[in-house]
VMD Tcl script that draws the C-alpha trace (Angstrom):
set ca {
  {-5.44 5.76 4.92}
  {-4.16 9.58 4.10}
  {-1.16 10.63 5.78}
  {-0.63 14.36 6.91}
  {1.26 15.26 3.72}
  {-1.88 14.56 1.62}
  {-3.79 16.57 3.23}
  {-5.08 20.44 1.53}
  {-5.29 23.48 3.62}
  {-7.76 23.62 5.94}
  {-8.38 19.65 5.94}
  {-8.19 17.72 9.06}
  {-8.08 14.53 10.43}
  {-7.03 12.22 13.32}
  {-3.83 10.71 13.82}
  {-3.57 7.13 13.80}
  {-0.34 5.99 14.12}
  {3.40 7.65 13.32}
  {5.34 5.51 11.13}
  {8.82 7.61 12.41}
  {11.32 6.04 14.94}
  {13.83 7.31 16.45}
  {14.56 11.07 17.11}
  {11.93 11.63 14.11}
  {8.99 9.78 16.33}
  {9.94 11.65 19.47}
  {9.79 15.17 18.55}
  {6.76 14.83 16.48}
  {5.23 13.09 20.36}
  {6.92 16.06 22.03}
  {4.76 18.45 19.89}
  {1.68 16.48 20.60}
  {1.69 14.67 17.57}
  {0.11 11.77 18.92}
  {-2.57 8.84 18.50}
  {-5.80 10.03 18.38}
  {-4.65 14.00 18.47}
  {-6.74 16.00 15.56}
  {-4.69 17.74 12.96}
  {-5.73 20.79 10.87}
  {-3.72 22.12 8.40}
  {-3.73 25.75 8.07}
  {-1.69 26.67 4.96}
  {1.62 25.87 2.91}
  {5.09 27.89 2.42}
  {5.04 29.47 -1.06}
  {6.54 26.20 -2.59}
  {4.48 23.85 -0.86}
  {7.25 22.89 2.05}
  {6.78 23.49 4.74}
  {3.44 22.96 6.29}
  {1.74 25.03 9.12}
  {-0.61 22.97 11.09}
  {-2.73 23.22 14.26}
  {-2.73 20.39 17.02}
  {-3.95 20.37 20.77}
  {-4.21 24.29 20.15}
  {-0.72 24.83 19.25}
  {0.62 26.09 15.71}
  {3.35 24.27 14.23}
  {5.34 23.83 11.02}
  {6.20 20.36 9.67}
  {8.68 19.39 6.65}
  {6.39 17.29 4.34}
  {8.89 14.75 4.53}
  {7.91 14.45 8.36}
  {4.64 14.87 8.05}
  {4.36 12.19 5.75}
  {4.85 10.07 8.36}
  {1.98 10.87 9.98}
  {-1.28 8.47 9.33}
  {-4.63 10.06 10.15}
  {-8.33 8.67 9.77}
  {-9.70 11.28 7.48}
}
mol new
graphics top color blue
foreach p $ca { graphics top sphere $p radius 0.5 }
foreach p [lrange $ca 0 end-1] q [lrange $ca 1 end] { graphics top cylinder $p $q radius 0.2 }
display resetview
C-alpha cells in the first residue's frame, strides 16, 4: 500500500486508512481527509514540501510528513 507522500503530481488514489492520532488525525478528518475520500495531487513546493492536493473538491496543502500518514489504494 502507497501512502500520500509517494505519490507524483497528478497521481491519485483512495484513502484507506490514516495512521495519525491525536490532533494530527483530526485535522486531516476536518479537511475531508477521510476513508474512502479520493486524493489527487496537483503539484509540489519548489523543494518538494509541501504538497498541494485536491479532495472532495477542495485544494489543500499537506507537509509530507502528514501526508505520509495517509494510506490510499492506488
Amino acid at each position: 500500500m502507497k501512502t500520500l507522500d509517494q505519490l507524483l503530481a497528478r497521481e491519485s488514489g483512495i484513502v484507506h486508512t490514516l495512521r495519525g492520532f491525536g490532533d494530527v488525525q483530526q485535522r486531516l478528518m476536518e479537511m475531508g481527509v477521510s476513508d474512502g475520500a479520493e486524493i489527487e495531487v496537483l503539484r509540489f513546493a519548489p523543494l518538494g514540501d509541501p504538497m498541494e492536493i485536491v479532495v472532495r473538491g477542495f485544494h489543500l496543502t499537506l507537509r509530507k510528513e502528514e501526508a505520509s500518514l495517509v494510506e490510499l489504494v492506488t
